[in-house]
Short mmCIF file of the C-alpha atoms (twelve columns), coordinates in Angstrom:
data_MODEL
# 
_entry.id   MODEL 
# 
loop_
_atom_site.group_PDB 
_atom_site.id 
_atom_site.type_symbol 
_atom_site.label_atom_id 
_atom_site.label_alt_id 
_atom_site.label_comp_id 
_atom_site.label_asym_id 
_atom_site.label_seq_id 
_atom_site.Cartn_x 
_atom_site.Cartn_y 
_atom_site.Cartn_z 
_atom_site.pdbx_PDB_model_num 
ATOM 1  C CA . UNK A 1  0.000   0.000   0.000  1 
ATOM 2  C CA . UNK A 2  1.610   3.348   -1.113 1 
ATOM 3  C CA . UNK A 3  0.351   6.036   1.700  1 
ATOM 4  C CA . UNK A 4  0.543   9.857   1.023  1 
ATOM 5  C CA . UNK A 5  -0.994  13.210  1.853  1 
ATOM 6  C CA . UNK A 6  -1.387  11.307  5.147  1 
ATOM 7  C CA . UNK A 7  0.993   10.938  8.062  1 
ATOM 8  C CA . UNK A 8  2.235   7.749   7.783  1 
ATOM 9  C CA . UNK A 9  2.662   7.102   11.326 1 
ATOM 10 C CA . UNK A 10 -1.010  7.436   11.460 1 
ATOM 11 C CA . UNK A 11 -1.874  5.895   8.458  1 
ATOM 12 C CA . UNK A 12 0.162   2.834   8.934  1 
ATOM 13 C CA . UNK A 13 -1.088  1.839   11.984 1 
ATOM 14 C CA . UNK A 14 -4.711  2.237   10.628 1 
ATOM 15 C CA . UNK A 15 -3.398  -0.130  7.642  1 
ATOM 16 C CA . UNK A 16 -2.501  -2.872  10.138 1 
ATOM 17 C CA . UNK A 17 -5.531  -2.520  11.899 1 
ATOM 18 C CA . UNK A 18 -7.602  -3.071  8.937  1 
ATOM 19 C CA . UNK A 19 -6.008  -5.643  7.483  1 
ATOM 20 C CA . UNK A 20 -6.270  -7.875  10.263 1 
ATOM 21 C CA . UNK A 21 -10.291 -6.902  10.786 1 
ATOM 22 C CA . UNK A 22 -10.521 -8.336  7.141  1 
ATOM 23 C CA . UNK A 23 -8.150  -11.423 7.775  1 
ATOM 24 C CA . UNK A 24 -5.503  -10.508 6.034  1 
ATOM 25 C CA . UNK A 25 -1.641  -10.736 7.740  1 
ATOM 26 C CA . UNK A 26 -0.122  -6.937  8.052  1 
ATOM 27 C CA . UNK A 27 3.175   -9.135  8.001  1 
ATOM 28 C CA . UNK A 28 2.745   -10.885 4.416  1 
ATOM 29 C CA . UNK A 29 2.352   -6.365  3.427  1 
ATOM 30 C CA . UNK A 30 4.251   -3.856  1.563  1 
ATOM 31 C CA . UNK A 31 4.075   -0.291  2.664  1 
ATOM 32 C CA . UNK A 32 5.155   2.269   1.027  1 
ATOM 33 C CA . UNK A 33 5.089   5.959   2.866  1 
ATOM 34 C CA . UNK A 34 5.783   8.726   0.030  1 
ATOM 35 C CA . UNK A 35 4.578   12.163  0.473  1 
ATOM 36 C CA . UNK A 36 6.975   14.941  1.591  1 
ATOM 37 C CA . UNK A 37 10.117  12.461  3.256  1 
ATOM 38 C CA . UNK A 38 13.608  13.117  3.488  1 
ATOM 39 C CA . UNK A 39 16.194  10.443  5.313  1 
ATOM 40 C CA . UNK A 40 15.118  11.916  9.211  1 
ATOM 41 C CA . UNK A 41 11.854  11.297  8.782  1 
ATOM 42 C CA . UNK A 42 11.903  7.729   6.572  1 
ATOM 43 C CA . UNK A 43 13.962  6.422   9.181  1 
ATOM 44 C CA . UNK A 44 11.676  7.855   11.939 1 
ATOM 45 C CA . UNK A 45 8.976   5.894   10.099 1 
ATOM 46 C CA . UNK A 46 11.144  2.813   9.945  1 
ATOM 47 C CA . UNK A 47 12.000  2.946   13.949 1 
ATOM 48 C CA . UNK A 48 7.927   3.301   14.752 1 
ATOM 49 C CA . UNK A 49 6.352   1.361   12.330 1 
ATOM 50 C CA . UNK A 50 9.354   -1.054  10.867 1 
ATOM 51 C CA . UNK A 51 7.699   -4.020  13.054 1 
ATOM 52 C CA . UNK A 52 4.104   -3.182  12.030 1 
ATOM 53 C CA . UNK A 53 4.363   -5.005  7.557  1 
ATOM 54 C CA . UNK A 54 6.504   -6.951  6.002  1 
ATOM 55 C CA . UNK A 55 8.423   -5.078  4.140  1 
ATOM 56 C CA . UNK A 56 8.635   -1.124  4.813  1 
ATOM 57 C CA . UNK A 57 9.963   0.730   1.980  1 
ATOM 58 C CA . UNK A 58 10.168  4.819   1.400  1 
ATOM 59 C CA . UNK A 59 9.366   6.786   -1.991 1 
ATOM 60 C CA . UNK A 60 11.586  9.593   -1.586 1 
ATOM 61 C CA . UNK A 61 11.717  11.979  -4.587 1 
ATOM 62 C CA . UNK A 62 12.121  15.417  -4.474 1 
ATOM 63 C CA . UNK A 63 14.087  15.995  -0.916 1 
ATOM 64 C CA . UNK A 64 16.554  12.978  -1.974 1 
ATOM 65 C CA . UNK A 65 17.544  14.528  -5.313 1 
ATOM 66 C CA . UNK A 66 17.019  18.313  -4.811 1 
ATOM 67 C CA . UNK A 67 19.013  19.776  -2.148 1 
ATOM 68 C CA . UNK A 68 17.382  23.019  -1.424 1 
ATOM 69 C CA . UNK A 69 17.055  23.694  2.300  1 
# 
C-alpha cells in the first residue's frame, strides 16, 4: 500500500488494523510511505512502524535529489 498526503505514522497503523479486521496478515504487506520524506523522517517511520508489515519501503523523490534547504 503506497500512503501519502497522510501521516504515515497514522496511516500505517490504521493499515494494520484493517487488514487484520478483514483477515488478512499486516506481516505478508508492503508499505510504502511517500509524500513529503527526506532520510530523518523515513527512518523515523522505519524505527515506529518497521515491526508493524513486512516489508517497509520509502518513496523519496524530491528531498533525496534536490538539495534546497
Amino acid at each position: 500500500m503506497r500512503f501519502d498526503s497522510k501521516n504515515p505514522l497514522i496511516a500505517i497503523p490504521e493499515y494494520v488494523d484493517w487488514l487484520v479486521a478483514h483477515g488478512q496478515d499486516p506481516m505478508k504487506k508492503l508499505a510504502i510511505p511517500s509524500d513529503g520524506l527526506d532520510a530523518q523522517t523515513a527512518h523515523d517511520i522505519m524505527k515506529k512502524c518497521g515491526h508493524m508489515v513486512g516489508k517497509l519501503t520509502f518513496g523519496i523523490g524530491t528531498s533525496l535529489s534536490n538539495n534546497t534547504k
